[in-house]
Gaussian input, Z-matrix of N, CA and C with variables (Angstrom, degrees):
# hf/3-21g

backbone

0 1
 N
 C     1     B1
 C     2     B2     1     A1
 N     3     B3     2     A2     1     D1
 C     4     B4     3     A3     2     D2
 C     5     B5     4     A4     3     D3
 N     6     B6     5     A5     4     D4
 C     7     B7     6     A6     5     D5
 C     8     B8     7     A7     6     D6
 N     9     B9     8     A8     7     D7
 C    10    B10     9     A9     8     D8
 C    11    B11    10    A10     9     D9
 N    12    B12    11    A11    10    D10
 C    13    B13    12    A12    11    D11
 C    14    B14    13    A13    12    D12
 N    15    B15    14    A14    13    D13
 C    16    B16    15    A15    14    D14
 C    17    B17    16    A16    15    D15
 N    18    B18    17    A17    16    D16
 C    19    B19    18    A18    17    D17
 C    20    B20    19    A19    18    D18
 N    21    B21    20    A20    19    D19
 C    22    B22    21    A21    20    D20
 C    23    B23    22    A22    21    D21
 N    24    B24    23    A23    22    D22
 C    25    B25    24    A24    23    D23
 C    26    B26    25    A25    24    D24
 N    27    B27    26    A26    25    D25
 C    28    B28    27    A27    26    D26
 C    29    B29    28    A28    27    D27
 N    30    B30    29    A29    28    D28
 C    31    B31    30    A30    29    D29
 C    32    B32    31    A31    30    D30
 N    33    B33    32    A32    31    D31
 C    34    B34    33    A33    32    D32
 C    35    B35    34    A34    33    D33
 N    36    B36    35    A35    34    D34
 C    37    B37    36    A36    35    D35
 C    38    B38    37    A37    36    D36
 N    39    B39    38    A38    37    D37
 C    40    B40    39    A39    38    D38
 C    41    B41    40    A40    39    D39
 N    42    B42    41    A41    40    D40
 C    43    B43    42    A42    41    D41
 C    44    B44    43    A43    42    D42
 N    45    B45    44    A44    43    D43
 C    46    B46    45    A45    44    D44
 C    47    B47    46    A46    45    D45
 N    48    B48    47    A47    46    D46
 C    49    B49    48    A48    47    D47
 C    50    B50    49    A49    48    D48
 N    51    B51    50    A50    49    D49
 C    52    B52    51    A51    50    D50
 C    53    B53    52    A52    51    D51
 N    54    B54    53    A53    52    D52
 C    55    B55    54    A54    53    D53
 C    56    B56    55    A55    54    D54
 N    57    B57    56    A56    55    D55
 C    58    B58    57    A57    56    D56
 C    59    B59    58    A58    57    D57
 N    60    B60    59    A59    58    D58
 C    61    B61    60    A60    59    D59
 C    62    B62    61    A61    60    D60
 N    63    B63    62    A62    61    D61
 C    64    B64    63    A63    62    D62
 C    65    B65    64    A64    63    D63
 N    66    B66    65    A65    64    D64
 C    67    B67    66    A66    65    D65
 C    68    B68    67    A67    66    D66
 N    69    B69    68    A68    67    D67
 C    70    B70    69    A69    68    D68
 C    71    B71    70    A70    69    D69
 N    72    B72    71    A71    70    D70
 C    73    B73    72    A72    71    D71
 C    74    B74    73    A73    72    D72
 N    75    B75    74    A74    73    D73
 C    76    B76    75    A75    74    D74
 C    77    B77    76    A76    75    D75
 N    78    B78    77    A77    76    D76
 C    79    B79    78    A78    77    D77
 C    80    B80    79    A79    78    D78
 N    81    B81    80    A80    79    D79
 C    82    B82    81    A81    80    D80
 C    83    B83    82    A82    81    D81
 N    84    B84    83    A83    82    D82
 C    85    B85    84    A84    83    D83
 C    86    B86    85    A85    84    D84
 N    87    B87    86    A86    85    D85
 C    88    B88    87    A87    86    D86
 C    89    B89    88    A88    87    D87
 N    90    B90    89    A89    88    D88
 C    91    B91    90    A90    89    D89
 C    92    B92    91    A91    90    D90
 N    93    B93    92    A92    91    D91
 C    94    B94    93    A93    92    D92
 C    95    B95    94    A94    93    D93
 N    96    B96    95    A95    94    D94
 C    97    B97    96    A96    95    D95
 C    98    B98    97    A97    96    D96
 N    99    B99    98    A98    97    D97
 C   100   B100    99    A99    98    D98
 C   101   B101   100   A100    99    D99
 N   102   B102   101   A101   100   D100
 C   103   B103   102   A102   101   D101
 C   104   B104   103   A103   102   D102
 N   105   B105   104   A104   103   D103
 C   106   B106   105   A105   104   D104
 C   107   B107   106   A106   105   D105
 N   108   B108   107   A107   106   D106
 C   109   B109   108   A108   107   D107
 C   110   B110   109   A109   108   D108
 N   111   B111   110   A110   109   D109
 C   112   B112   111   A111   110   D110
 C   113   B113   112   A112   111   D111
 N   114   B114   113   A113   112   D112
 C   115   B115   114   A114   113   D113
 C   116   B116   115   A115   114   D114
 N   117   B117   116   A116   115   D115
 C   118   B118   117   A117   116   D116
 C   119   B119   118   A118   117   D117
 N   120   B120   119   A119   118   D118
 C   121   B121   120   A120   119   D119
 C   122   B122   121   A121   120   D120
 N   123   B123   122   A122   121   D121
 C   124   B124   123   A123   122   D122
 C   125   B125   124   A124   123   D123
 N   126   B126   125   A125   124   D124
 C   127   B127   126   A126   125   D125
 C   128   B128   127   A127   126   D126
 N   129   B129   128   A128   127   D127
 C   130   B130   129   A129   128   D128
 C   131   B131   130   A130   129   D129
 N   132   B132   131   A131   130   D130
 C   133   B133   132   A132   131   D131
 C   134   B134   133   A133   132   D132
 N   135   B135   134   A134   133   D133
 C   136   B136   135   A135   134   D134
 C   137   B137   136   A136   135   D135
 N   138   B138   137   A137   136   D136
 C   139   B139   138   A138   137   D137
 C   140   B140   139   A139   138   D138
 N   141   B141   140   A140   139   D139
 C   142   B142   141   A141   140   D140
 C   143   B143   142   A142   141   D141
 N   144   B144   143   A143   142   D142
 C   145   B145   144   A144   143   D143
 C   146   B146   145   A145   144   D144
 N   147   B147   146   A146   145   D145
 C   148   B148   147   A147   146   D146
 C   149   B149   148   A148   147   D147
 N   150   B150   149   A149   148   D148
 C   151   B151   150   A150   149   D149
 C   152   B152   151   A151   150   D150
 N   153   B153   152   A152   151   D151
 C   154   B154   153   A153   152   D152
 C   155   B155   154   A154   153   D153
 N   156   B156   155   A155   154   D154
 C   157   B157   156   A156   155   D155
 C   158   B158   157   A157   156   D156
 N   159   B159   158   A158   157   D157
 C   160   B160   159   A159   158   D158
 C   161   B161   160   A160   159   D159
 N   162   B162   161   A161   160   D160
 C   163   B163   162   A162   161   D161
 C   164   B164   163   A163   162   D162
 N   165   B165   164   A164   163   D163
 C   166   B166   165   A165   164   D164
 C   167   B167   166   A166   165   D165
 N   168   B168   167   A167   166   D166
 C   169   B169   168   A168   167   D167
 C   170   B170   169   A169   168   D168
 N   171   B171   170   A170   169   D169
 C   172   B172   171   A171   170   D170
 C   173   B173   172   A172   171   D171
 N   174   B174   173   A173   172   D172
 C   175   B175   174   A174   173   D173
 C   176   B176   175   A175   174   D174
 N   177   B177   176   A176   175   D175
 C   178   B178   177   A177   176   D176
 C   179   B179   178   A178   177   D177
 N   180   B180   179   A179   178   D178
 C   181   B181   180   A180   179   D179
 C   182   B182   181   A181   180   D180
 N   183   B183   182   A182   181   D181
 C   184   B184   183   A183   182   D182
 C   185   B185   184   A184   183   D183
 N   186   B186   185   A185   184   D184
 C   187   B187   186   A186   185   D185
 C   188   B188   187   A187   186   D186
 N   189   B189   188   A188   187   D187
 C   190   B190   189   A189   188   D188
 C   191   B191   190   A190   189   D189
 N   192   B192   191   A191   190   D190
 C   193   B193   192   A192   191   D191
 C   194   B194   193   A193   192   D192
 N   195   B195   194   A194   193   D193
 C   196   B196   195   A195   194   D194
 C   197   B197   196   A196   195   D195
 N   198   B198   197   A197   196   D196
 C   199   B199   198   A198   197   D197
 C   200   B200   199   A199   198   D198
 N   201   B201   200   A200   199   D199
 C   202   B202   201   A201   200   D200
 C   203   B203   202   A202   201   D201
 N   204   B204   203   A203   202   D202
 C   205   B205   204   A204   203   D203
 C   206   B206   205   A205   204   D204
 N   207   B207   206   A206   205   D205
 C   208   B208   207   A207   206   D206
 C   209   B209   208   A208   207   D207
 N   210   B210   209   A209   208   D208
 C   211   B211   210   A210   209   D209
 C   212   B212   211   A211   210   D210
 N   213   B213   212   A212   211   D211
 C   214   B214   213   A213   212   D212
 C   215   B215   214   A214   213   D213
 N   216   B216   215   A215   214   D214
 C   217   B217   216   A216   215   D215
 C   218   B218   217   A217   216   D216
 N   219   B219   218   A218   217   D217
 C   220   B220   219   A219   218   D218
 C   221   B221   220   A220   219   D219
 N   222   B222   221   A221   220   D220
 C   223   B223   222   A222   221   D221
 C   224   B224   223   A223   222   D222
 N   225   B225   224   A224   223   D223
 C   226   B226   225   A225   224   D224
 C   227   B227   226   A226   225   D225
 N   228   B228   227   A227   226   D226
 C   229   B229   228   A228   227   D227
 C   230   B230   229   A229   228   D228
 N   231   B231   230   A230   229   D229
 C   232   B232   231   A231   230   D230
 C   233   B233   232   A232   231   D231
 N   234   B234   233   A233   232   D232
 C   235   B235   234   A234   233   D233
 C   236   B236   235   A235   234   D234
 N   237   B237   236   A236   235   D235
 C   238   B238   237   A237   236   D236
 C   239   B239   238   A238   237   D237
 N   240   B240   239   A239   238   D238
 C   241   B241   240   A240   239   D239
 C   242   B242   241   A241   240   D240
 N   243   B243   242   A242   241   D241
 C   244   B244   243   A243   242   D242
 C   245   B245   244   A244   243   D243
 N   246   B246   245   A245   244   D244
 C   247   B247   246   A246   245   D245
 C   248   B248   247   A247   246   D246
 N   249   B249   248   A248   247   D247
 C   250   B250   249   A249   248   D248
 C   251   B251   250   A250   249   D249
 N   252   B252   251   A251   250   D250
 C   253   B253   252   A252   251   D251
 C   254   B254   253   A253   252   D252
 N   255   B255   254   A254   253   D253
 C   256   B256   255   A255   254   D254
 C   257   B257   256   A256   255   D255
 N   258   B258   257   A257   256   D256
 C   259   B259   258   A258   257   D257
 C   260   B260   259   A259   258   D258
 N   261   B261   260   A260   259   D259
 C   262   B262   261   A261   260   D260
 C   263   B263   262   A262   261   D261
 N   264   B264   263   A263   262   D262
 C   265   B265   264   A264   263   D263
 C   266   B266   265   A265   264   D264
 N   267   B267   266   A266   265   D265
 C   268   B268   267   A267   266   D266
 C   269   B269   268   A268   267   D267
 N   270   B270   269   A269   268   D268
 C   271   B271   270   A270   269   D269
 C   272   B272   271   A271   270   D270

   B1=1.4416
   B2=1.5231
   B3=1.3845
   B4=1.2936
   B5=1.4548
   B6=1.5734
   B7=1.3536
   B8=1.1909
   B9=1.8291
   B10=1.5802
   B11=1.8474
   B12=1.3983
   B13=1.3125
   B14=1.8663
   B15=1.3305
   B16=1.7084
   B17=1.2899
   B18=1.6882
   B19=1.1309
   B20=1.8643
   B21=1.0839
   B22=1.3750
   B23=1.5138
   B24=1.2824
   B25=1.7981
   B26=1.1742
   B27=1.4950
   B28=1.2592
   B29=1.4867
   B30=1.0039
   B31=1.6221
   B32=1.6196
   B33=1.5152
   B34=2.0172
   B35=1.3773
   B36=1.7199
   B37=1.2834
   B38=1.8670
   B39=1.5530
   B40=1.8878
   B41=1.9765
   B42=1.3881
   B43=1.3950
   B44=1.9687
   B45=2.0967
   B46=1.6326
   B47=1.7741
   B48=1.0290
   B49=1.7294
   B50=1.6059
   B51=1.9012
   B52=1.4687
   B53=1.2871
   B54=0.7526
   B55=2.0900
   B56=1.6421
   B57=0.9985
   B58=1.7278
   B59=1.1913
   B60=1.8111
   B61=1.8696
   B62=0.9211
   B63=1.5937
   B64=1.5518
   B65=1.5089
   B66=1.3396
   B67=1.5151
   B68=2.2624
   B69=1.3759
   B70=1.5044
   B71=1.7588
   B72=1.6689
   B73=1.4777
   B74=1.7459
   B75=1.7001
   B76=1.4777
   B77=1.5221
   B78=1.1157
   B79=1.9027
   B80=1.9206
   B81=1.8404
   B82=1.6400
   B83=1.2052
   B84=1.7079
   B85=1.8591
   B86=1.4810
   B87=1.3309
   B88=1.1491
   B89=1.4396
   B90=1.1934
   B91=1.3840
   B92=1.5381
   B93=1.1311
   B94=1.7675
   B95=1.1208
   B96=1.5354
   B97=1.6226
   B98=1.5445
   B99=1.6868
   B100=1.5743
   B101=1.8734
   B102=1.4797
   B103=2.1095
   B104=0.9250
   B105=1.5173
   B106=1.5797
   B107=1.3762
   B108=1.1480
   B109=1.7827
   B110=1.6385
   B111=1.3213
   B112=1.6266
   B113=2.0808
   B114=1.4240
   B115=1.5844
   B116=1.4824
   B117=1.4790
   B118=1.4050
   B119=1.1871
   B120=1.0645
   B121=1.4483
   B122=1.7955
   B123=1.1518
   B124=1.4756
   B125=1.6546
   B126=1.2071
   B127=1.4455
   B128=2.1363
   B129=1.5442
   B130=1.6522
   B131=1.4573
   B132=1.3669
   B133=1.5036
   B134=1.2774
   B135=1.4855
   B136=1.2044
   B137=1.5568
   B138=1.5444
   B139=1.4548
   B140=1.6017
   B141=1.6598
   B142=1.6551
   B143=1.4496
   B144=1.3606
   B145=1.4166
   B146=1.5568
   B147=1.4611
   B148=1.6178
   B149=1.2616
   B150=1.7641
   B151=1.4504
   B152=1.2483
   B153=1.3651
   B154=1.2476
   B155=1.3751
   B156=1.4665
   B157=1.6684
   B158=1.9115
   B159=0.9818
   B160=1.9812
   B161=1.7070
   B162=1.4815
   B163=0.9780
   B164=1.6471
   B165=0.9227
   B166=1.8810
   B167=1.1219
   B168=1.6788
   B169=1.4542
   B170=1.1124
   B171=1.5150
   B172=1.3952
   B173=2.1068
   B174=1.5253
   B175=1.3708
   B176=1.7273
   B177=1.0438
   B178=2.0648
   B179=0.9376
   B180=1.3319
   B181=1.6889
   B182=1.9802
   B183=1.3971
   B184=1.5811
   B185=1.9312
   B186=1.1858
   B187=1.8144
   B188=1.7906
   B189=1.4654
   B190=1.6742
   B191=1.6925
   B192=1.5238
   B193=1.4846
   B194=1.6476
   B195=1.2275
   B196=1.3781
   B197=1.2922
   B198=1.8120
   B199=1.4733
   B200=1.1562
   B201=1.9664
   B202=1.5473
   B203=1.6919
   B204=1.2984
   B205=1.5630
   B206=1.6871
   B207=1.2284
   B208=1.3342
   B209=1.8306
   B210=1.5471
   B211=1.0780
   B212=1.2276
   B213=1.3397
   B214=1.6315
   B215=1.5944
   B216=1.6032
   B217=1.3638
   B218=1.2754
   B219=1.4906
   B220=1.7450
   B221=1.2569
   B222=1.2391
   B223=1.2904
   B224=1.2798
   B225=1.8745
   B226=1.2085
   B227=1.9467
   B228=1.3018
   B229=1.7047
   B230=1.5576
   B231=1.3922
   B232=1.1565
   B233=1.8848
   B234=1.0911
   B235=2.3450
   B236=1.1162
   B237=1.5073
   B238=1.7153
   B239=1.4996
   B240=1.8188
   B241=1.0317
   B242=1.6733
   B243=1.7496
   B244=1.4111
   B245=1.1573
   B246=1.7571
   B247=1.3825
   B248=1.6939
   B249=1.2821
   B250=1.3463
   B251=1.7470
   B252=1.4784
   B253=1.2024
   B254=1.8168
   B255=1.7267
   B256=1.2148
   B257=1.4606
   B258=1.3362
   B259=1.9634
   B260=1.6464
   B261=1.6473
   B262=1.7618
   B263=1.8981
   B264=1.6233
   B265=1.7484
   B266=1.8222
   B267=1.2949
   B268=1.4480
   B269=1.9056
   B270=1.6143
   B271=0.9906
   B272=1.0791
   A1=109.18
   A2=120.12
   A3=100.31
   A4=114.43
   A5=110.41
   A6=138.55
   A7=117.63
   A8=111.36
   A9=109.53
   A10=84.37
   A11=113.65
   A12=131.60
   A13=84.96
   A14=119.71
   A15=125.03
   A16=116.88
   A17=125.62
   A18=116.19
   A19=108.05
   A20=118.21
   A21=125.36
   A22=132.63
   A23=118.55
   A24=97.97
   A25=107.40
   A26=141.85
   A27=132.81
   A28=134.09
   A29=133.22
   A30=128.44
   A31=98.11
   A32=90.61
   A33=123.64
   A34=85.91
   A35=127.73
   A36=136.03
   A37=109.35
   A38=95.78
   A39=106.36
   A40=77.91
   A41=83.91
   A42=107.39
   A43=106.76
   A44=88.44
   A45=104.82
   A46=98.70
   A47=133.88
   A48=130.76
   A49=114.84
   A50=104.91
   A51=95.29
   A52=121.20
   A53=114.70
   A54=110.00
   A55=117.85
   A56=128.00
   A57=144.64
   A58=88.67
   A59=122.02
   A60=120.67
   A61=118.91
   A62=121.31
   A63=121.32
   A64=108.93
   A65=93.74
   A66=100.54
   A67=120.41
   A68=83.28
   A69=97.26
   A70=103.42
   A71=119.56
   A72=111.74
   A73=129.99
   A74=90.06
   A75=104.70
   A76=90.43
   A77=117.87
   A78=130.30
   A79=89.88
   A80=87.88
   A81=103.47
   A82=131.60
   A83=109.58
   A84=119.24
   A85=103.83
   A86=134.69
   A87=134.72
   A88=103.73
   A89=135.51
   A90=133.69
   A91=122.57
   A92=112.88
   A93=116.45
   A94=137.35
   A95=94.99
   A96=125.60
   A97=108.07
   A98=111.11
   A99=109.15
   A100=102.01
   A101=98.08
   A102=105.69
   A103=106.51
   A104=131.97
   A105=135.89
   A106=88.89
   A107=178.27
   A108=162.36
   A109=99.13
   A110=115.40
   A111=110.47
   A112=85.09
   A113=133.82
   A114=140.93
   A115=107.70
   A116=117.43
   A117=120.49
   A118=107.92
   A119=120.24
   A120=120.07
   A121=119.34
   A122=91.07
   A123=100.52
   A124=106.30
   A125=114.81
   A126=136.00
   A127=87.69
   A128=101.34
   A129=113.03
   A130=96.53
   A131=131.65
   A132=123.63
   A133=94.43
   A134=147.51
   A135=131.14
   A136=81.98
   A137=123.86
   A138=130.68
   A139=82.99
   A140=125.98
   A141=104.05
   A142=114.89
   A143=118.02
   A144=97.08
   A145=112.02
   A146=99.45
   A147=109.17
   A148=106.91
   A149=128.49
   A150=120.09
   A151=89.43
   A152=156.85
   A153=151.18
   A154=121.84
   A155=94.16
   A156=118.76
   A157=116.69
   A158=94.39
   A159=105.73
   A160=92.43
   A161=111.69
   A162=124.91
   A163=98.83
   A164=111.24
   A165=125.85
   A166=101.59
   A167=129.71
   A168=126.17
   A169=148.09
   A170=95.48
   A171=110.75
   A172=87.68
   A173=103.56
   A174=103.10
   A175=95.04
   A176=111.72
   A177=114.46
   A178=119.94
   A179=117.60
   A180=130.23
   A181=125.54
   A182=85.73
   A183=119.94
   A184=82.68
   A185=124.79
   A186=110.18
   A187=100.54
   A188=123.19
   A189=133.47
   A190=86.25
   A191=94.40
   A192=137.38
   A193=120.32
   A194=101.91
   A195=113.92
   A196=136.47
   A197=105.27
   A198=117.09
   A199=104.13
   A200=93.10
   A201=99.57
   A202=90.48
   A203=137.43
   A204=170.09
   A205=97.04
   A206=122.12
   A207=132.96
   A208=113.31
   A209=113.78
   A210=129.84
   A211=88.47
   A212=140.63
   A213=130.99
   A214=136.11
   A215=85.70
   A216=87.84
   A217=125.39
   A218=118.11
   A219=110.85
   A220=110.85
   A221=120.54
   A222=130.37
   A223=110.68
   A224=104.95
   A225=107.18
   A226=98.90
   A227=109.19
   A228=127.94
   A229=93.60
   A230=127.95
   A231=134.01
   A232=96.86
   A233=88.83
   A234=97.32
   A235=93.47
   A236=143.03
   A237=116.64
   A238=113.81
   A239=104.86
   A240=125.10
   A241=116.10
   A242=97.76
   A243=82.30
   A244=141.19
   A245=94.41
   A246=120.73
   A247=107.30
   A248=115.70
   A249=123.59
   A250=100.70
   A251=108.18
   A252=118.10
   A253=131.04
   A254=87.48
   A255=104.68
   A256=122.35
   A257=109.90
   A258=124.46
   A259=84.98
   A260=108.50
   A261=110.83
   A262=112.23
   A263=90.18
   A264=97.28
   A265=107.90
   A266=101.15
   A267=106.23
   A268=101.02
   A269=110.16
   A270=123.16
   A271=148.73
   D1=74.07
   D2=175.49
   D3=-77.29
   D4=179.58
   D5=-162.64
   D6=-160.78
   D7=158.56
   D8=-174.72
   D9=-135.67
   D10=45.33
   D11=-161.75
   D12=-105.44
   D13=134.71
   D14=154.79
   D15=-68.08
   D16=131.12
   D17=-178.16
   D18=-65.49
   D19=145.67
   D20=150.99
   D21=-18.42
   D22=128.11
   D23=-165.03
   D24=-70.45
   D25=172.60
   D26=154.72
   D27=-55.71
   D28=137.59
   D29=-170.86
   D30=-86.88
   D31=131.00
   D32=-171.72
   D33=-119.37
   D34=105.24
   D35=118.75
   D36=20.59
   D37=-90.71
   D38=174.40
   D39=77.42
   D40=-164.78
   D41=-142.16
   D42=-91.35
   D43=-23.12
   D44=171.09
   D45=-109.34
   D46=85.20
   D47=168.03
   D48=-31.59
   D49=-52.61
   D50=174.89
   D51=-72.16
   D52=-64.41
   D53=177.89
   D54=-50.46
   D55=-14.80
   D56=155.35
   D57=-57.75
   D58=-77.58
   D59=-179.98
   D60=-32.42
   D61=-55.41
   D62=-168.21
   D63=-61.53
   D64=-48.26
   D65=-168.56
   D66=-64.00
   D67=-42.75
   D68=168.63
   D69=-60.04
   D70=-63.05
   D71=161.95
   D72=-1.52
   D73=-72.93
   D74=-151.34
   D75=-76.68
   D76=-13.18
   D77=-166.55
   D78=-60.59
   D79=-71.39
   D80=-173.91
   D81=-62.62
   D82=-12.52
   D83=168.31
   D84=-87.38
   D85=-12.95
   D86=179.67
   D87=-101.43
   D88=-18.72
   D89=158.82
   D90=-77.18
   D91=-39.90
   D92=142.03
   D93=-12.81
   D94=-83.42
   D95=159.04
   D96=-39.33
   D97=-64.48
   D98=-148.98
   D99=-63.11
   D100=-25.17
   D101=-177.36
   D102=-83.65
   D103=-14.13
   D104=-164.75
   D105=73.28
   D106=-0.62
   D107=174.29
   D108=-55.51
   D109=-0.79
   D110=-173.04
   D111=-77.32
   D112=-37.84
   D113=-171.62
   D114=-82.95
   D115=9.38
   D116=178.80
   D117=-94.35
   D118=165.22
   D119=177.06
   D120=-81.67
   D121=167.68
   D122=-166.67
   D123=-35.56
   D124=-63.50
   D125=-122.73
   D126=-89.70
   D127=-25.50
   D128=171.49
   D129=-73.36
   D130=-41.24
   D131=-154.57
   D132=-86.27
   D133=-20.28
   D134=-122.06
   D135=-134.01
   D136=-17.20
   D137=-156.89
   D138=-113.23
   D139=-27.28
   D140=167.73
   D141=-77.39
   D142=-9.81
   D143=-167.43
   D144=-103.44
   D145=-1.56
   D146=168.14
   D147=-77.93
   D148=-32.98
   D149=179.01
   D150=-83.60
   D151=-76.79
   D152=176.54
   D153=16.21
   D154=-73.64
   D155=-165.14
   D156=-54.75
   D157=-41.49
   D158=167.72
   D159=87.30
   D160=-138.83
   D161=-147.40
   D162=-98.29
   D163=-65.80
   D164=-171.52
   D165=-37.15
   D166=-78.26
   D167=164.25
   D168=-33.99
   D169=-21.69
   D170=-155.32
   D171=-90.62
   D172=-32.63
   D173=-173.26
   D174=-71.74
   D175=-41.49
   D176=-179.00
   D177=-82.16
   D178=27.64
   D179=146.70
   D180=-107.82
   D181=-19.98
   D182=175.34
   D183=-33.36
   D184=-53.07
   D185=-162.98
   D186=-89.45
   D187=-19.45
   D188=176.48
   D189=-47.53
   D190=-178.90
   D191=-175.85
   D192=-126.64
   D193=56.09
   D194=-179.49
   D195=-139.54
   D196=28.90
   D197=147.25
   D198=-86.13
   D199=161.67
   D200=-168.67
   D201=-87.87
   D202=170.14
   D203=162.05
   D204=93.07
   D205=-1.45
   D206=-166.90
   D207=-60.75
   D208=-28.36
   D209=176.08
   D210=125.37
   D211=-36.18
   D212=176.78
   D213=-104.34
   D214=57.86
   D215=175.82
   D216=-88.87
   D217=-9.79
   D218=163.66
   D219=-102.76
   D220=71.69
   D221=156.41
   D222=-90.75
   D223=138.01
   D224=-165.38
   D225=-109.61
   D226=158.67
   D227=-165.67
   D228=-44.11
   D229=-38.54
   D230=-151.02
   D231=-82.47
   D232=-54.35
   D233=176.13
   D234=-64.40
   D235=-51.46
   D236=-174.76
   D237=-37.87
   D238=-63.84
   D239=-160.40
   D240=-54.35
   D241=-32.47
   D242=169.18
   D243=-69.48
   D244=-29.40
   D245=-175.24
   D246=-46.18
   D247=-37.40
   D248=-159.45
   D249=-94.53
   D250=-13.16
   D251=171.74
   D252=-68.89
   D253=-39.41
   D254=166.21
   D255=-106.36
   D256=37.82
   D257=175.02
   D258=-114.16
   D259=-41.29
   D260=-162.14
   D261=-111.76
   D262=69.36
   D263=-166.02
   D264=-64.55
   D265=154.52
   D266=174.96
   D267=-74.13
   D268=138.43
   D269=157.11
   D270=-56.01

């Protein structure tokens, strides 16, 4: 699927973590959408948002379930997202 689309900035914690989430969120479902990768299959959506995510997330998933032989390897884009939903609770 190429694109002449900018990747997404990296998600910064900042000073509110959840509303940074939400906001970084709605960033990466609208970058989905804007490439079409929202009609890809799981395992494409779920493998952009691991390159996506950068460094910060990538350490606040460190306790998630998202190596592969781990027992959760069909996790679908939608269970990550929550997962990270319920690390980044509304206030």
């Amino acid at each position: 699927m190429a694109n002449n689309l900018p990747t997404i900035a990296a998600f910064e914690a900042g000073r509110n973590p959840s509303e940074s989430w939400r906001h970084w969120k709605e960033d990466f479902e609208d970058y989905l959408e804007a490439l079409r990768y929202s009609e890809a299959s799981e395992k494409t959506k779920t493998t952009l948002f691991h390159h996506l995510r950068r460094e910060e997330l990538k350490k606040t998933a460190t306790s998630f379930c998202f190596k592969p032989n781990d027992g959760c390897e069909g996790m679908t884009l939608q269970q990550v997202l929550q997962e990270f939903d319920k690390y980044f609770p509304d206030y």
